[in-house]
C-alpha positions, 0 to 999 in steps of 0.5 A: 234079025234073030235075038229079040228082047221082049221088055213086058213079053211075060204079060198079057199082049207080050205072051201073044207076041214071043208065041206068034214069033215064034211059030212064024220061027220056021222061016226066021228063028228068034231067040227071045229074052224075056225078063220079068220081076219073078220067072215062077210068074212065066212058066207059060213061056219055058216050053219055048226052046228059044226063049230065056225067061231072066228074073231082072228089073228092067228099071235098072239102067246096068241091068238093062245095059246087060240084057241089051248087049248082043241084041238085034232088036227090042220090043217095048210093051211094059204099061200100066192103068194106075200111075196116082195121081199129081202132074204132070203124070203121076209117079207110075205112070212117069215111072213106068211110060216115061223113065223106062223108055228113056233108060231103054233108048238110052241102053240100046243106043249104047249097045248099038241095037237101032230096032225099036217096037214100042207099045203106046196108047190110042189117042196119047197126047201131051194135052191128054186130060189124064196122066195116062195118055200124057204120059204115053205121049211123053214116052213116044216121044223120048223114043222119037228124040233117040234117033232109033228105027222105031215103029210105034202101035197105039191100040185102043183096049185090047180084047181076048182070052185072058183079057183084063176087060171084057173078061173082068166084067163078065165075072163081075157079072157073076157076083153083082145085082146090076152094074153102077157104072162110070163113064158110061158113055165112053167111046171104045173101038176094042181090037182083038189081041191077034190083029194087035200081035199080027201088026207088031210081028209083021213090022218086025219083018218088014223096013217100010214100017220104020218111022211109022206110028200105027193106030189099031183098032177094031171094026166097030165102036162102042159105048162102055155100057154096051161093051159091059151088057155084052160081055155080061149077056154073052156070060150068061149073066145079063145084068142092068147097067146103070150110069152114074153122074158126074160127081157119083162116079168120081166119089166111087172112082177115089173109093176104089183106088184104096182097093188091091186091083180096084177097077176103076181110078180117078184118072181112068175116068179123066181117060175116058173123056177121050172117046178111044177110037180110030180116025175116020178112014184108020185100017190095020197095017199091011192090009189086015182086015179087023176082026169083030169082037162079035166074032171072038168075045164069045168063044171066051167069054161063056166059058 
């Protein structure tokens, strides 16, 4: 297995993906396609000889056809947090969780690439509260009905440097007074982006993870308040927390879905209803033992 299209390999997760890849290179060299909606966006990956970075929209389905031809394998991890709102899923979340998964089995069946590693989420599920989840269920199973060697990895929030969680509130921390915070109660089991790309590039190589579904979580559970005062204390910017109720926070949840990159959404908060942590007795595959956040969060966050 060699020439890999990475479909979202430019993001956050995806970067971590071609770069582990391809330091594991000395004993099976990939070359990597990696499409993305603007090449100036990924220079971070055109230091890599093996890599092609194609300016393209993977929406279209002739695109798409033509990234696939030549392929042995592609790796699904295009998603977003904000799809609006209406059902079953909302517009973006069907877009992009559903309609590209669809047009994605539907390319590699018609190239002939049977090997497909796809992204979800923790705890998707058609009866989800939240047009998130329900649309990440949905997308699974389009792949499952495709008839491909699918592997599926369903992360709780993924932590690191660069990360669009722990680091968003550390920053936050800089500017605000105290947190009003939603959900705070929510139930989180943040997993480290290396035991994430670890378990993606070990299934790669290895058949028995075809047909698999992995659900990937760190060692320990956390409420979003503790998760917040963490990465604010560790910041150097200790702040209080305070939860709002019920009615407030979906108010202040449908204030900020007019705000460019907002951090919170109505539906987000419908998500949070479900506590994202891993089943009694859940391990990381192929014995990989998770790694605390206690262990990682710092090393990015005081910086």
């Amino acid at each position: 297995m060699k020439n890999l299209l990475v479909i979202g390999g430019t993001g956050f997760l995806g970067t971590a993906i071609v770069r582990e890849l391809a330091r594991r290179g000395a004993s099976a060299e990939f070359c990597f396609t990696l499409p993305t909606r603007r090449r100036e966006q990924a220079k971070h990956l055109l230091v890599l000889p093996t890599a092609q970075v194609v300016e393209a929209d993977v929406h279209d389905p002739a695109t798409l056809a033509r990234l696939m031809a030549g392929q042995d394998a592609v790796i699904s991890l295009v998603g977003v947090l904000k799809g609006g709102e209406g059902e079953p899923y909302g517009k973006g979340f069907a877009r992009t969780h559903v309609e590209l998964p669809q047009k994605i089995a539907a390319a590699a069946r018609a190239a002939g690439v049977r090997r497909v590693l796809h992204v979800s989420a923790l705890k998707a599920a058609a009866d989800a509260p939240s047009g998130y989840l329900r649309s990440k269920a949905a997308g699974e199973a389009v792949l499952r009905e495709a008839d491909l060697d699918l592997t599926l990895f369903r992360p709780s929030v993924i932590f690191g440097p660069g990360d669009a969680f722990l680091t968003l509130f550390a920053r936050m921390a800089r500017i605000a007074p105290f947190f009003p915070l939603a959900g705070a109660d929510a139930r989180f089991q943040p997993v480290w982006i290396e035991d994430v790309v670890a378990a993606v590039a070990d299934s790669l190589l290895r058949s028995e993870s075809i047909g698999a579904a992995y659900d990937l979580c760190g060692p320990q559970q956390y409420s979003l308040r503790q998760l917040v005062s963490y990465a604010a204390a560790v910041s150097g910017h200790p702040r209080a927390v305070i939860g709002l109720p019920q009615a407030v926070a979906w108010l202040q949840a449908w204030a900020m879905e007019f705000i460019p990159n907002g951090p919170m959404t109505r539906d987000n908060i419908r998500s949070m209803r479900v506590a994202s942590v891993c089943d009694s007795g859940c391990t990381l595959p192929f014995g990989r033992i998770a790694t605390a956040l206690e262990v990682i969060a710092p090393t990015y966050l005081r910086n």
